[in-house]
N, C-alpha and C positions, 0 to 999 in steps of 0.2 A: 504494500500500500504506500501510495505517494504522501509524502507528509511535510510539515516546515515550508519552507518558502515557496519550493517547486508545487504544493499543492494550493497556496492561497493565491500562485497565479495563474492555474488552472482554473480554480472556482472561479476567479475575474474574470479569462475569458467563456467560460460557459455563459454565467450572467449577459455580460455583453453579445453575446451571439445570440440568446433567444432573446433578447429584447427588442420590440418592435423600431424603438428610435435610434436614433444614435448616442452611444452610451458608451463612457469607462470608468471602469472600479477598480479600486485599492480596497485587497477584504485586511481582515485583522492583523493575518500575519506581516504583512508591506507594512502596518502600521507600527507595529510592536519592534519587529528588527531593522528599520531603519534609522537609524540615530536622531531624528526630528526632537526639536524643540515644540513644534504644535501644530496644530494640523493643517495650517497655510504651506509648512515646508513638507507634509508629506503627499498634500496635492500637488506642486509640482511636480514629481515626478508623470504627472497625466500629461500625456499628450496636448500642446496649445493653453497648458495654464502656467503663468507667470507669476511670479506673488514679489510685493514690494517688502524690505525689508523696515524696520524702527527697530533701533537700540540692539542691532544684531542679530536678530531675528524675524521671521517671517507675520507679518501684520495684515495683508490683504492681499488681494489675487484679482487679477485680469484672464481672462475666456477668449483666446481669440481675438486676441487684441483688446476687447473689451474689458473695461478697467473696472473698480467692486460697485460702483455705482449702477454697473448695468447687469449684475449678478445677482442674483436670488439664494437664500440660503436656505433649507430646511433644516429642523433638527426633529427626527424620531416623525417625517409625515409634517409639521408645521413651518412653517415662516418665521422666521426672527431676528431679527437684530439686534446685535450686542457692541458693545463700545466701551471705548477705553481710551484715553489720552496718548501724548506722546509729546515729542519739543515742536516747536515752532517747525522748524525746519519738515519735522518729518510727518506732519498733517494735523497737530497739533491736540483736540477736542475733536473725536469724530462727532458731529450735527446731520450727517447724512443718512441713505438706507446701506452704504456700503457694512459690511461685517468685516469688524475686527477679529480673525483668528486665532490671535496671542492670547485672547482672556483662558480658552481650552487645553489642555493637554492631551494629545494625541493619543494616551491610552485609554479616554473615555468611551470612545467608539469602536464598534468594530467592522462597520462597512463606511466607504467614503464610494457615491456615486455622480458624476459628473453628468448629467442628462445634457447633450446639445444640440438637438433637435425637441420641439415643440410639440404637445399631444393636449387633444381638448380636455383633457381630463386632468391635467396637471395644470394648478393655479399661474394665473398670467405673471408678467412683471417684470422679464429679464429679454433681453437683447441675444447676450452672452452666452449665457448658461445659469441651470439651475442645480443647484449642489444639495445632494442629499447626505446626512450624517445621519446615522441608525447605529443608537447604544444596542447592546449584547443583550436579547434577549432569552430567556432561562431555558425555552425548548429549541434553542439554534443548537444545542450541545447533544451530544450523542450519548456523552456519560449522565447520568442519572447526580453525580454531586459530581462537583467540579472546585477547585481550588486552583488559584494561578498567581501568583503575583510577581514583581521586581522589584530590585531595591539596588542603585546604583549611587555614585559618589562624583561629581560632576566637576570639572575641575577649567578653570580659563585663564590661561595663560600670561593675558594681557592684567587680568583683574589680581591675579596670583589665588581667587579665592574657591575654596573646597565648598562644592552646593551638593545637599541629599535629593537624589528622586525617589520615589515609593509608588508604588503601583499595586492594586491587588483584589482580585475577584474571588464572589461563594456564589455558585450557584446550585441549589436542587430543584429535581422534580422526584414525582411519585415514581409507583412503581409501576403504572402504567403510562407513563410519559404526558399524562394530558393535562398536569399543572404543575406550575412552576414559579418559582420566585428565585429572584436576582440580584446580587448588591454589587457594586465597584466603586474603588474609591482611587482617586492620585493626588499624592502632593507631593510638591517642589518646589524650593528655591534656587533662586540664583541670581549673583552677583556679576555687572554685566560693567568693565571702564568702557568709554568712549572718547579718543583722543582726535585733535585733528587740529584745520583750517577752513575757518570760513568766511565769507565775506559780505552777506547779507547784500547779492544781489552788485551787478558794478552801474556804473549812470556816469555820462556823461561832465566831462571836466567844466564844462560851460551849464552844466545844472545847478540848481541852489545858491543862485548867483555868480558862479564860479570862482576862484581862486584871485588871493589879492593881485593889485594891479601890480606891486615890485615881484611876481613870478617870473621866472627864467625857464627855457625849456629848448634845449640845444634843438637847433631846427623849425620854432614853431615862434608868432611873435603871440602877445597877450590877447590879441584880437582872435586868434585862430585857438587861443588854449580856451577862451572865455565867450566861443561860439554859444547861443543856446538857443538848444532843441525846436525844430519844430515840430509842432502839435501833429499833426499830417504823416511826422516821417520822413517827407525828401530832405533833411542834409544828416540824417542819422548816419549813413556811412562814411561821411567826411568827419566824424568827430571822434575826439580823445577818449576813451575812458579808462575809469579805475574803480576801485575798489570801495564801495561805502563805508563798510568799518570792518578794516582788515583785523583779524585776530587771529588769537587760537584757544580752540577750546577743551577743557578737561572734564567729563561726564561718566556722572557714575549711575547705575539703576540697581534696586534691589529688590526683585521681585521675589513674589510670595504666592503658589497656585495651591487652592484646593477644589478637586470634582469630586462628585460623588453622582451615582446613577444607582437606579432600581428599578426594577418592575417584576410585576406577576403576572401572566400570564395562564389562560387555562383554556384548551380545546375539549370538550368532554364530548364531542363525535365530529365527524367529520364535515358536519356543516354547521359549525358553531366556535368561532373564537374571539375571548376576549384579552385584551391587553389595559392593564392601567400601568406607565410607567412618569416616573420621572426624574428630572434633573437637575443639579445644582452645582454652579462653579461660582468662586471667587477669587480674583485676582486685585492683588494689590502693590503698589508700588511706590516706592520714595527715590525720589529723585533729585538730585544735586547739578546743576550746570555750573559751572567757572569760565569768565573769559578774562583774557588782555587783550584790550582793542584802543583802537584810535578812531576818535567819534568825530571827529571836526570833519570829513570828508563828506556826510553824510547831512550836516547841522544847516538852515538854513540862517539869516540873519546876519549881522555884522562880527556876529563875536564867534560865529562859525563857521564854515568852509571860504567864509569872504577874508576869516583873517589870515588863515594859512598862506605858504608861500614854500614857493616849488622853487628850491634852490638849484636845483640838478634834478637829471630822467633821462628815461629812455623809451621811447614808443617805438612798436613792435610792428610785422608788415599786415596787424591785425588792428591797428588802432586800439592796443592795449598799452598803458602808463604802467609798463613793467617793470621798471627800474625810478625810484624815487627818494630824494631829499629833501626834507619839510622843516620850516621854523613853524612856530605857532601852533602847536598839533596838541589837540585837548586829547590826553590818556584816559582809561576808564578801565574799572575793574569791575565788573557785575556778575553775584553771585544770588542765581538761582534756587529755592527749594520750592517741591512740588510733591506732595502727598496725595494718592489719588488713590481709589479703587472700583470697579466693576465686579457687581454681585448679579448674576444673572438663575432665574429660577423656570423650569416648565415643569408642567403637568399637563398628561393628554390620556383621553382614553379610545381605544381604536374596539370596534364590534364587524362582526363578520358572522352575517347569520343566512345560512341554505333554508328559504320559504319551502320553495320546492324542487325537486331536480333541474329548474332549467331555471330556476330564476333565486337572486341572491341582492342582502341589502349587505352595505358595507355606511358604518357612521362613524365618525371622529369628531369630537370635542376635544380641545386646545387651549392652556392660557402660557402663556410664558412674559414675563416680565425682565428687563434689565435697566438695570440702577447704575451709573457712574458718577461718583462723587469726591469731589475734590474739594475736601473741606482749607489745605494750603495751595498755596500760588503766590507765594512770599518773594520779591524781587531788591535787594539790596544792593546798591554800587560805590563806590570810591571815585573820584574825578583828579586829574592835574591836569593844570588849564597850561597853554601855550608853552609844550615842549619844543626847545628845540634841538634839530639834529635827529630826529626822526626818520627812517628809511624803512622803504621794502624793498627786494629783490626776486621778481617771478622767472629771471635769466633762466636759471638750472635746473630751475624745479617749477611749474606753473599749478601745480596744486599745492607745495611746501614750501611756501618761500621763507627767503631767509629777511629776521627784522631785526632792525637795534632800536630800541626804544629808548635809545638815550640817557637812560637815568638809572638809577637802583630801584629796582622794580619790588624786591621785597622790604625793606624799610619803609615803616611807616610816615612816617616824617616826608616822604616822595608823593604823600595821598592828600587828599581833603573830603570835606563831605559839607556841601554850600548848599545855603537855603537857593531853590530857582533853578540850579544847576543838576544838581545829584536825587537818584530816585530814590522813590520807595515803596514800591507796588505791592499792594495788599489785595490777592483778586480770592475770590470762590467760584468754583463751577459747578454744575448738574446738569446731569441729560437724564432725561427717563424714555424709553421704552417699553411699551406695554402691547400685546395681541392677543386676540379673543378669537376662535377661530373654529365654523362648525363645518361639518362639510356630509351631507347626505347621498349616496347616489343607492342606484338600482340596476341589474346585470341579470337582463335577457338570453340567455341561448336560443336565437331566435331554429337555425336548423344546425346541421353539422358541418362547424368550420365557419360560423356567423355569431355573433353577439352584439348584443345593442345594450347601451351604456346608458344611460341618464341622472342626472347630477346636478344638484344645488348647493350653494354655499356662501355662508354669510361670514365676513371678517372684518372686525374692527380694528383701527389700530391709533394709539396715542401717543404723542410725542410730545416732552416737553424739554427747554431747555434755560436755566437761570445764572445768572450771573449777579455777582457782589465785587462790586469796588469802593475804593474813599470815594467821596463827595467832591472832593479839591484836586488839584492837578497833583499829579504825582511826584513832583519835584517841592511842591510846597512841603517840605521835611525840616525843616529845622540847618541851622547852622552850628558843626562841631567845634572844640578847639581841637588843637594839635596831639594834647594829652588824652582827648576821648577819643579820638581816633587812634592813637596809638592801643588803646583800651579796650576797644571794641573788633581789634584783628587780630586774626591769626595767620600764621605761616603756609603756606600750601604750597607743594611739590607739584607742581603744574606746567603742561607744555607752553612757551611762549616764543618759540619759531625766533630767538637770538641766542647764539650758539657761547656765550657767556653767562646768560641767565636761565637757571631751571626751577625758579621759583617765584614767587612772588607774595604778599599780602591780600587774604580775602577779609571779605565782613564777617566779624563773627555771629548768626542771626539771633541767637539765646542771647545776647550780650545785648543786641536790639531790642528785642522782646523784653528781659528782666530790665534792663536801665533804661531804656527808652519809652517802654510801655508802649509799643506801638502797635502792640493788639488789644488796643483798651476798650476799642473803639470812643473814642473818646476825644477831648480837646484836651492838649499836655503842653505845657510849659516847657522849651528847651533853652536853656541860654538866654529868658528874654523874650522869646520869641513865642506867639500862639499855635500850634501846630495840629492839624485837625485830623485824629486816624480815625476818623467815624467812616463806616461804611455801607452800604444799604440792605437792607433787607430782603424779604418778594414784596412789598409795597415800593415798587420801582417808579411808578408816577403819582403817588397818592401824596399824605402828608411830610413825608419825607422824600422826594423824589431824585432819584439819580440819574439821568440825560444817558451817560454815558451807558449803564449798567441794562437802561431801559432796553438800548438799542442791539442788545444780543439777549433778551428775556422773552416769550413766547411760546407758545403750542401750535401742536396742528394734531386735528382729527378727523383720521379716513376712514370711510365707510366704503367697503365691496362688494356688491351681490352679484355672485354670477350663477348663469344658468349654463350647462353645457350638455354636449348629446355626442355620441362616439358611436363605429362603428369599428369594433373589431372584424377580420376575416383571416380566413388559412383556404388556400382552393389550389389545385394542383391542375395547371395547364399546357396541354405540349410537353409532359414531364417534368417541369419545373413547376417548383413549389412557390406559391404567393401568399404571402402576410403583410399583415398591416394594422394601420387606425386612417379613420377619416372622422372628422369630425368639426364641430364648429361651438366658440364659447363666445356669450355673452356677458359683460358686464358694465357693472356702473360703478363709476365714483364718486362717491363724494366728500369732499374735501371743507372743512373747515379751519381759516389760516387766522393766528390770534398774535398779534407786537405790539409793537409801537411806533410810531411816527413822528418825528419833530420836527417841531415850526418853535420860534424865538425863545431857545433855550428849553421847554417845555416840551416832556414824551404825553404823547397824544394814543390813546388806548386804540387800536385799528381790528377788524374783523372782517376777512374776506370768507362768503360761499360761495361756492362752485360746485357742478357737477360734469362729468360728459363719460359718452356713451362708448365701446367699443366691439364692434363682432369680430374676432378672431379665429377664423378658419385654417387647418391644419392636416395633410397626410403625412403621414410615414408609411413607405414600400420597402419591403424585401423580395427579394428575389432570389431565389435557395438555386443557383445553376447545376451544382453537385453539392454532394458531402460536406465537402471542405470549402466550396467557393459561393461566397453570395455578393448581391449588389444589394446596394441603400439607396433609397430617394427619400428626399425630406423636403415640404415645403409649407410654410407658414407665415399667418401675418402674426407681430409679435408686440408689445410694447413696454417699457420702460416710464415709471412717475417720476416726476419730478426729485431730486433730490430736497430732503426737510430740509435742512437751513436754510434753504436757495428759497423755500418756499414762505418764511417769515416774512411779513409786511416791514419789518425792521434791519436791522443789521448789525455790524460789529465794528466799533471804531476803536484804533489805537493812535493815538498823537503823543507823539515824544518828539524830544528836540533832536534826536535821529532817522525817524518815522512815522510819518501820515499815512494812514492807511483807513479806510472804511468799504467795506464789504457790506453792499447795500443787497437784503430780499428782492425779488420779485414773487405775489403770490398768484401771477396769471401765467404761470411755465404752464407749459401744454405737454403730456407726455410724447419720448421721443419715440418714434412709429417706425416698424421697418417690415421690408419681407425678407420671410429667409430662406434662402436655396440650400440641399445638403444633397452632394450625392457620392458613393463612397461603397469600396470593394475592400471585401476582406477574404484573405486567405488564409485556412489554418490548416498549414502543411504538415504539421508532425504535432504529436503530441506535446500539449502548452506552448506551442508555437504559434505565430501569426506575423502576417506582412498584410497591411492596413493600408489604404490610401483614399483622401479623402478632398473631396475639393468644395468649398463652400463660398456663399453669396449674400450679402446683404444689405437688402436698398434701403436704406436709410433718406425717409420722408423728411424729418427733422429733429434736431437737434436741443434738447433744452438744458443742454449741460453749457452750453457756450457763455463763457466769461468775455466781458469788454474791457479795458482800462481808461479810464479819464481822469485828467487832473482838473479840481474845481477848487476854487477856494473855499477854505475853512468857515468863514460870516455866512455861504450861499447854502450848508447842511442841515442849519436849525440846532445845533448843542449851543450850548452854553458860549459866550466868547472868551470869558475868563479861564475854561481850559487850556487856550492858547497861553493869552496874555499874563497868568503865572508861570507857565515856564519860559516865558520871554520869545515868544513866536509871535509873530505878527497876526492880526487878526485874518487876514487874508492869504495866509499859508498854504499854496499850493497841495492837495490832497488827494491819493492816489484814489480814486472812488474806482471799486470792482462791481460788477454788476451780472447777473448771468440773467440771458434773453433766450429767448428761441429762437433760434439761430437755421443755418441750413442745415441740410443732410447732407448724402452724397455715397459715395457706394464702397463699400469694404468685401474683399475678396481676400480668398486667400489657401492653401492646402497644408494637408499635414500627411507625415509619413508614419508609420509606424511598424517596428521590426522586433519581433521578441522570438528567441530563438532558444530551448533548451537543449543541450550541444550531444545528444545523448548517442550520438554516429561515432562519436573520437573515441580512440582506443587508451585503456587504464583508465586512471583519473582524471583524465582531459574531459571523460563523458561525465561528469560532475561536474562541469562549467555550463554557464546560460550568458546570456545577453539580454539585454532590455535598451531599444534607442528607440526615439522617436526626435522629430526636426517638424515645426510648423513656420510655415511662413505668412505673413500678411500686410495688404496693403490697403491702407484709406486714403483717399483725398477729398477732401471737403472742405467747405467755402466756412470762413471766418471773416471777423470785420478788421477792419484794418488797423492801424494803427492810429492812435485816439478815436477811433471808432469810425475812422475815413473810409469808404470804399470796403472791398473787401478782397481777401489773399486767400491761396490753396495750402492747405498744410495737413498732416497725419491727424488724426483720431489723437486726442490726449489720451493718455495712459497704453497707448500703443506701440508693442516691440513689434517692429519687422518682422525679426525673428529668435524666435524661442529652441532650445534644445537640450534632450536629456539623454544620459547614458548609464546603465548600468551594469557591471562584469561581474558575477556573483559565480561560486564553487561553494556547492552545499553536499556532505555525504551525511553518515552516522553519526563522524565523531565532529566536522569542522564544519560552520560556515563562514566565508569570508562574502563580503560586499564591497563594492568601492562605486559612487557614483558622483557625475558631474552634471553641473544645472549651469545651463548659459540663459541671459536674456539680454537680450540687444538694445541700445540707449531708446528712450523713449521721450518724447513731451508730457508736460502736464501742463501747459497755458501757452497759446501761439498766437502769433498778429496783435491786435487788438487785444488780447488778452493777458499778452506779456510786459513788463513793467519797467523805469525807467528806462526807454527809449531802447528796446533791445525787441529784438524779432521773436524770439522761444524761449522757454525756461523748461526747462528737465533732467532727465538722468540719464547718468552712462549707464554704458553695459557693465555686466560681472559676470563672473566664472565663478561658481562655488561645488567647490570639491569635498564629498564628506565618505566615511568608510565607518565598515565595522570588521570584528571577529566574533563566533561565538565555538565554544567547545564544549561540546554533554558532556560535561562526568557521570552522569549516570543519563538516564533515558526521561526522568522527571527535571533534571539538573543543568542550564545552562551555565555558564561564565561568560561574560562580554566586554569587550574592549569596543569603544565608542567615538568617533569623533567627526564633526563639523566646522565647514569651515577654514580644513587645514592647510591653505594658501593665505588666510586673513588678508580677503576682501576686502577691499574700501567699499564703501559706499561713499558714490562720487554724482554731486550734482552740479550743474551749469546752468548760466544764463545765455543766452545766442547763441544762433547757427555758428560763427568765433568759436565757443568751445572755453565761456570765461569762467574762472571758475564757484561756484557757491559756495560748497561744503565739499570736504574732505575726511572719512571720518573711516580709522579702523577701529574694530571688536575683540580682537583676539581669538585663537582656534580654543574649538571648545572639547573635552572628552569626559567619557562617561568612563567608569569603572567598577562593574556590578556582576550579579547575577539573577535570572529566572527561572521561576518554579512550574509545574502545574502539575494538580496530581487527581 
C-alpha cells in the first residue's frame, strides 16, 4: 500500500480528475511535510498561485494573476474573512475582502482546494479563484481512534531566537464507523528580525519647493535641479530624483499562534449525515520598528527641503541623485510599537438527508466572526535639525547604500525632542468581520447520468472599522531639555547603512508612558508647556469629535440572496465519455455604506444604499478521450465586490511634516464583471503522475479596484486647519489625495503547465525519486488614468506576476524522506499611471526565489524525526517605485529551521 507523501499526491490527483471544474489540491500530507509557516506558503506550491510575503512570511495570495482582492476564501463550506495588521510598507491594516493567511497555521487543515473555474452552485464573488480549507473530519480516518501530533523547535538565524511549534490531533469513532468526534489543536511562536533600507517612495528634486537656491550639482544649474512637476506628467522624464527619507531600518515581530478545531460528525445510514464543527485561531503580535533617517528631503516649507543644500552629486543615466552631499539635513530617529491581535471564531452545521432514492436535500448554516484589535500604535521620535555633511551613496549598491550621517549617532546629546517639530502618535485600530451564512439546495436524479440541482441562499455580512487618535497634531508634544532626553533613551544595536556606526539612540517608550504620562489621555504639563494626549473614542463626530479619526471610522453591511439551478450530466458518445455542470445563478446585493464626510473642520455622519442585480451563467465540460487523457472547457460570467475600505463614504488621512496622504472612499464602486474562458488537457500517464496544460481567458468588463492620485491642497479637504498649522505646514499643503473609481477593464490571458512525475521506471533507489513542477504564465493590459488623473495609459493588472513557478525533487522510501522545493514569482505592480505617487509611473515589487527543504526519518513506523527549513537563500523582499527600478524597501528575514519530531498512532 502507497502511503506518506506519494499517496496524499495521489489522492490530489484523483480528487482533481473526477471533479467536474477545474481544480487542484494539496491533501494533509503536502501540508504536514512541507516546512510552511501557514497556509499562504503551502498554497503556493499550486499551480498559478502567488502569495505576497509580511514580516517573512506568506500573508496573501494572487490566482492567476489575480491578487487577494479578487479571491474568495472558504473555510469548512463558508466564506470569511480574517485580518490582521502588518507595517506601512507591507499593507499595513487589512480594510478589505482580501484574506490574510498568516493568522492560521497550516496544521489546522487537512485539504486545501483551489476551484478555478466557476459552477452555479458554488457562491459568486471571485475573479480568481475560490479557495476551499476543510479541517479533519473524524470519519475521513480509517482507524477507529486516531492520535497524531508534532512538536518541533524552530530556530532563525537572523533573529538568533529558539520558537516551539506543537501540533496534535484525537480523533474517535464507534465501532460501526457512523459517529465520530474530532479535536486538533496548534500553537506556535516565533521571533521574526527584519533589517534593511528604505526610502519611503523617491519625488522629484524640484518637488516641495525644491532644494535651497546656494545648491551645486556638477552638470545641472539651480533652474534644472529646482524644475517642478507637472500635474499632467510631460516633463516627468527630464527631472532629478531622490530619495524622500532615506534610512534604514531594524524590525522585530513576535508572534504568538493558537488553532484549535473540532467536530462531530454522524452518518447513521447511508442517506443521512450530519456535521456540527468548529473553529478557532488567534494570533497575536508585538511589534517594534526603528529607523535613522533624514526627513528634510521629504518636508515641505522653508525650514524643510527648501533649507537643505546639495553641496556635491551625482545623477545617474536614470535621473537618479545617486550620489549626494547635504548641509542643513534634519536627522530623525522614530521608534515604533504596535501590539495587535486577530481572534477569528466559526461554527457551521452541514445536513445531508436521502428523501428518497432519487432525490436529496443538502442545508448548511454558518456564522464565523473575526476581530482585529490593536489596542497600541504608539509612534515616538528624536529630531537634529540642520546637519551638516550629510551623504548617501547608491554607486555600488542601489538597494544598500552607503550613508555618513555626520555626527554621533548614539549619544544622546546628538538628539532633541521640540514642541512643532518631533512626534508623538498615539493611534488605536479595529476591524471586525462578521458572516451569517444559510444555504439550502435540493438534488434530482432526474434519469441515468442526469441530475438537476436547485439552490437558495441567504448571506449576510458586517464590516466594521474604528480608529482612535489625539485631538491635536501630533507634533504638539511638548519641548525636552537635554537631561530628559538623555533620560528617556536607550542604546540600540541597529542597522544604519555608515560603515563607522552600528548603533544609535532610541526613545525609551515606558520612560514616555511612566514620566511623560502620555497615555493619560489627558492634558499634562511639560516644561511649561500645555500638552494635550486626549484621544477619541467611537463618538468620532459627536460631543467630543475627532476630524481626523472620523475619517477612517465606518461600517458597511451586505446583504446576498441568490437563487441558482445546475444541471449535472455523464453521457457516453462516439465512445467518449461526457461530464459536466450547466447552470445559471442569480443574485442580489445589497449594500449599506456608513463614515463620515467633512466640510469646515466638522465629520459629517454619511449613509449610502445600494442594491444591483447579477445573473451569472456557467458550464464546465469534460471530455474522458481515454483512460488517462481528458479535455476541460470552462466558461462563465463571474464577478468580484467592491473592496470594504474603498467602499467607506470616508477615508484615511495622514499629515506629517514628511507626509500628506488621504485615501478618500468611494461608496458607488460597481463590482468588477468578467467572462471567463478555461480550456485545458490533462494527462495521467503512470501512476500519480500527470502532464496538465491549461490555457485561460478573461474579459474583464470593469475594473473597481482602480486607484487615481491627485495632489489638492490641504484648506480644499474639510479637516480641521490647525492640523497643519501646528506642525508648521502651510494651510494649503499640497496632499497626495488617492481615490479608487471604476475604472476600465481589459483582457487577461494567460497558460499554465503542469508536470508531476513519480520516477518509479529508474533502477535501485533512483525509483524513490518524484518530481512536482509546474510554470504559469500571464498577461493583462488595461487602460488606467493617467497621470494626475490626465488621459489614460496601458499597464499590467496590479498585483500581477507574468510569471509564476514551482518545483519540487522529493525521494520518499521506508526509512527516508527528503524534499527540496523552489517558489519563483516575477516583479509585479500594485499602483500604475494615475495611481502611482510622487511623479513616478508604477510602484511595486521584485521578483524572489525562495528555496525551502526538509528531511524526515521513521524510527519506528509511528515515529518520524525532521529536519526543517525555509527560506534558505534569505530573500529580500525588494520593492520599487518606477519603471527606473528606484528603490522603496529593502528588507531580509533570515533562513528559518524547524527541528522536531511526529507521531500518529
Amino acid at each position: 500500500m502507497v502511503t506518506g507523501f506519494r499517496s496524499s499526491i495521489q489522492s490530489a490527483q484523483i480528487e482533481k480528475r473526477r471533479a467536474t471544474g477545474a481544480v487542484d489540491v494539496i491533501k494533509s500530507e503536502d501540508i504536514a511535510k512541507f516546512p510552511d509557516n501557514n497556509l499562504a506558503e503551502s498554497l503556493q506550491r499550486i499551480p498559478g498561485v502567488a502569495i505576497s510575503r509580511e514580516g517573512g512570511e506568506g500573508r496573501s495570495i494572487a490566482v492567476r494573476g489575480l491578487g487577494p482582492e479578487y479571491t474568495r476564501v472558504r473555510i469548512n463550506g463558508m466564506e470569511a474573512v480574517a485580518t490582521t495588521g502588518g507595517s506601512d510598507a507591507g499593507g499595513a491594516v487589512n480594510r478589505g475582502r482580501g484574506f490574510d493567511f498568516n493568522v492560521f497555521a497550516s496544521e489546522l487543515f487537512n485539504s486545501l482546494t483551489v476551484r478555478k473555474t466557476a459552477s452555479a452552485s458554488v457562491e459568486e464573488g471571485s475573479l480568481g479563484a475560490t479557495v476551499d480549507l476543510q479541517a479533519a473530519r473524524p470519519l475521513d480516518f480509517r482507524d477507529r481512534f486516531v492520535v497524531a501530533g508534532s512538536a518541533r523547535a524552530g530556530y532563525n538565524d537572523l533573529s538568533k531566537s529558539w520558537d516551539p511549534r506543537l501540533a496534535g490531533l484525537v480523533s474517535w469513532q464507534n465501532g460501526s464507523g457512523t459517529l465520530g468526534a474530532l479535536f486538533s489543536a496548534a500553537y506556535s511562536t516565533r521571533t521574526i528580525d527584519e533589517t534593511g533600507h528604505s526610502t519611503v517612495r523617491w519625488s522629484p528634486t524640484g518637488a516641495n519647493g525644491g532644494f535651497n537656491a546656494a545648491s551645486t550639482l556638477p552638470g545641472y544649474s539651480i533652474a534644472q535641479i529646482n524644475t517642478v512637476p507637472a500635474t499632467n506628467g510631460s516633463n516627468w522624464g527630464n527631472l532629478i530624483y531622490h530619495p524622500r527619507i532615506p534610512r534604514y531600518d531594524t524590525w522585530s515581530n513576535d508572534i504568538e499562534r493558537l488553532g484549535l478545531t473540532g467536530a462531530v460528525q454522524w452518518k447513521p445510514n447511508d442517506g443521512t449525515e450530519i456535521v456540527i464543527e468548529g473553529l478557532y485561531a488567534k494570533s497575536k503580535t508585538e511589534r517594534q520598528e526603528n529607523y535613522i533617517e533624514a526627513l528634510s528631503f521629504s518636508r515641505t516649507g522653508a525650514t524643510g527641503k527648501a533649507q537643505s543644500i546639495i553641496r556635491t552629486g551625482e545623477v545617474d543615466d536614470r535621473n537618479n541623485l545617486v550620489y549626494g552631499v547635504f548641509d542643513d539635513v534634519d536627522a530623525r530617529i522614530e521608534s515604533r510599537r504596535d501590539e495587535f491581535s486577530t481572534t477569528f471564531y466559526q461554527a457551521n452545521t452541514v445536513l445531508k438527508q436521502e428523501i428518497t432514492d432519487h432525490f436529496r436535500l443538502n442545508g448548511y448554516v454558518g456564522y464565523s466572526k473575526s476581530t482585529f484589535d490593536s489596542p497600541v500604535q504608539t509612534t515616538v521620535v528624536l529630531d537634529r535639525l540642520n546637519t551638516d555633511g550629510f551623504s548617501w551613496d547608491y554607486r555600488d549598491n542601489d538597494r544598500l547604500p552607503t550613508m555618513n550621517w555626520g555626527f554621533d549617532t548614539a549619544n544622546p546629546a546628538s538628539w532633541s525632542f521640540i514642541n512643532g517639530t518631533s512626534d508623538i502618535r498615539i493611534r488605536q485600530n479595529e476591524v471586525k468581520n462578521d458572516f451569517l451564512s444559510t444555504k439550502l439546495a435540493g438534488e434530482w436524479d432526474v434519469t441515468d447520468g442526469f441530475k438537476l440541482s436547485v439552490g437558495g441562499e441567504y448571506r449576510r455580512f458586517r464590516y466594521d472599522t474604528f480608529e482612535s487618535r489625539r485631538f491635536v497634531a501630533e507634533t504638539s508634544s511638548g519641548t525636552l531639555t537635554a537631561a530628559q532626553v538623555a533620560a528617556l533613551t536607550s542604546p540600540f544595536n541597529g542597522a544604519t547603512g555608515d560603515p563607522t556606526r552600528s548603533s544609535y539612540v532610541i526613545p525609551n517608550l515606558q520612560g514616555f508612558i511612566d514620566t511623560l504620562g502620555i497615555y493619560c489621555n489627558c492634558v499634562r504639563n511639560i516644561n511649561g508647556q500645555q500638552v494635550d494626549f486626549r484621544v477619541n473614542g467611537r463618538d468620532v463626530a459627536g460631543t467630543n469629535p475627532n476630524a481626523t479619526a472620523a475619517s477612517n471610522t465606518g461600517n458597511i453591511k451586505e446583504v446576498d440572496k441568490a437563487l441558482w439551478f445546475m444541471l449535472d450530466f455523464e453521457r457516453e458518445l462516439g465512445g467518449i465519455t461526457f461530464r459536466g455542470d450547466a447552470g445559471v445563478r442569480y443574485v442580489r446585493t445589497g449594500q449599506t455604506s456608513f463614515g463620515y464626510g467633512l466640510a469646515s473642520g466638522a465629520a459629517n455622519p454619511i449613509t449610502v444604499k445600494r442594491n444591483y442585480d447579477n445573473w451569472l451563467p456557467s458550464i464546465n465540460l469534460v471530455a474522458e478521450l481515454t483512460s488517462n487523457l481528458q479535455l476541460r472547457f470552462g466558461a462563465a460570467q463571474v464577478i468580484t465586490r467592491p473592496g470594504l475600505g474603498a467602499l467607506s463614504p470616508g477615508g484615511n488621512l495622514t499629515l506629517q511634516a514628511a507626509n500628506q496622504v488621504f485615501n478618500q472612499g468611494n461608496p458607488f464602486l460597481n463590482p468588477t464583471e468578467a467572462s471567463n474562458l478555461d480550456v485545458s488537457a490533462e494527462w495521467y500517464f503512470a501512476r500519480g503522475s500527470l502532464l496538465a496544460v491549461s490555457l485561460f481567458q478573461k474579459n474583464i468588463g470593469s475594473l473597481s479596484g482602480t486607484q487615481i492620485s491627485t495632489l489638492v491642497p490641504f484648506n480644499q479637504l474639510g479637516f480641521p486647519l490647525n492640523l497643519a498649522t501646528d506642525q508648521g505646514l502651510a494651510v494649503d499643503v499640497p496632499v497626495t489625495v488617492r481615490r479608487t473609481i471604476n475604472g476600465e477593464g481589459g483582457k487577461l490571458k494567460g497558460f499554465e503547465i503542469n508536470y508531476q512525475h513519480q520516477l518509479s521506471f529508474l533502477p535501485g533507489i533512483l525509483r524513490n525519486l518524484g518530481v512536482l513542477t509546474n510554470y504559469t504564465y500571464v498577461k493583462a493590459d488595461l487602460r488606467y488614468p493617467g497621470p494626475g488623473g490626465v488621459g489614460t495609459v496601458i499597464g499590467p493588472l496590479t498585483n500581477l506576476s507574468k510569471h509564476t513557478a514551482n518545483g519540487t525533487l522529493f525521494y520518499e522510501d521506508s526509512l527516508l524522506s527528503m524534499r527540496g522545493s523552489v517558489s519563483y514569482r516575477s516583479g509585479y505592480v500594485e499602483a500604475f499611471g494615475g495611481g502611482a505617487r510622487d511623479q513616478n509611473n508604477e510602484e511595486g515589487v521584485n521578483g524572489a526565489l525562495n528555496v525551502d527543504a526538509s528531511i524526515g526519518i521513521n524510527i519506528t513506523k509511528n515515529i518520524t524525526l525532521t529536519v526543517e527549513g525555509n527560506n534558505l537563500t534569505d530573500e529580500p523582499k525588494d520593492q520599487y517605485i518606477d519603471a527606473t527600478d528606484r528603490v522603496v524597501l529593502n528588507h531580509r528575514f533570515g533562513r528559518q529551521f524547524y527541528f522536531g519530531a511526529r507521531f500518529k498512532f
